[in-house]
Structures are given as structure tokens and as C-alpha cells.
N, C-alpha and C positions, 0 to 999 in steps of 0.2 A: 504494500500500500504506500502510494507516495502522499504528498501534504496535499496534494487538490482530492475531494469526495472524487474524480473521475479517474483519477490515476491509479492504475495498477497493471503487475505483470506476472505473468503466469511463467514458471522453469520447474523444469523437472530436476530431482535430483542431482541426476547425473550430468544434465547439462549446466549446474553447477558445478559441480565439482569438475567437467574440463576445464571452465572458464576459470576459476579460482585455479588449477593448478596452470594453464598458459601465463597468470598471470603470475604466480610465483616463477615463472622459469624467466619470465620478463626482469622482477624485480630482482634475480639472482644475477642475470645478464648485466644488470646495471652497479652488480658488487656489493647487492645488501645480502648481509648473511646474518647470521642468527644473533641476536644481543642488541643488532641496531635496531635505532631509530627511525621511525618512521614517519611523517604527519601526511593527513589525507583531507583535504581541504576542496570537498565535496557537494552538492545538496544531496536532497534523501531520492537518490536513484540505487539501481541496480546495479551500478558500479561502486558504487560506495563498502557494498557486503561485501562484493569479491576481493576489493583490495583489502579489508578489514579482513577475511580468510584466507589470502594469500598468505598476508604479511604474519596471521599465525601460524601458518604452514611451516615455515621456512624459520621464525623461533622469533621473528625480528618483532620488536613493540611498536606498537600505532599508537597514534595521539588523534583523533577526530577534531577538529575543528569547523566549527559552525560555518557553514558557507555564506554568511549575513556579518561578521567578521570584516573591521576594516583591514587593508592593506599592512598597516603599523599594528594593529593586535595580532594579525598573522607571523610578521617579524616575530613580534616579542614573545608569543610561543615557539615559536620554532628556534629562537637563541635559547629561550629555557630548559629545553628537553633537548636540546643539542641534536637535533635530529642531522641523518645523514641523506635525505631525500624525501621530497615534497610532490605527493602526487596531485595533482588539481582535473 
């Protein structure tokens, strides 16, 4: 279910779980391994979950950040938690 009463999307399983693991082998291509950081600076779609279970796939922590979020509160979390990669 996304924030509008009209939005939503139907996935099966398994076609999660290819898309979450494509996306782990993405985020490993990119040199995240297990212990980093991560921030995902998303709104509430279907990509939001895959990269939130990628990124547990693979061992590395996520940070969510609100997609309504200025520019400078985005910085300031992301020096915070030191992350090593910003999905948006």
C-alpha cells in the first residue's frame, strides 16, 4: 500500500526475493559489504523494501530517511551515521 487510498502493488514472493537479491549483487558491485552503512532516501514505493532487504541481505545497516527531508537534514544524517552510500 502506498500513501494515496489508490496506490498499491501486487508481487509475488518470489519475484521479490529476485529483485531484492539483483539488488544486493548491485549494492555489493558498488563495495558495500557487511557492517556498512547505508541511507535510503526514498518515498513509500516498492523500491524502498527491496533496498531495505537487500541491504539486510548482505549484513550492511540502512538508515531510512523520510523522503519530505530537506537537502541539509539529509547531509546531517548521513555525516551522522557515517554512511558509505546513498540510495535515492
Amino acid at each position: 500500500e502506498g500513501n494515496e487510498p489508490g496506490d498499491s502493488t501486487k508481487i509475488t514472493y518470489r519475484e521479490l526475493l529476485h529483485k531484492v537479491c539483483q539488488f544486493a549483487n548491485i549494492l555489493r558491485s558498488q563495495g558495500v559489504k557487511k557492517g556498512d552503512r547505508v541511507s535510503i532516501y526514498l518515498p513509500m514505493i516498492l523500491e524502498l523494501v527491496i533496498a531495505m532487504l537487500a541491504c539486510a541481505r548482505i549484513g550492511a545497516l540502512h538508515s531510512v530517511v523520510f523522503a519530505g527531508f530537506s537537502a541539509d537534514s539529509l547531509c546531517e544524517r548521513i555525516l551522522d551515521c557515517g554512511c558509505s552510500l546513498l540510495i535515492t
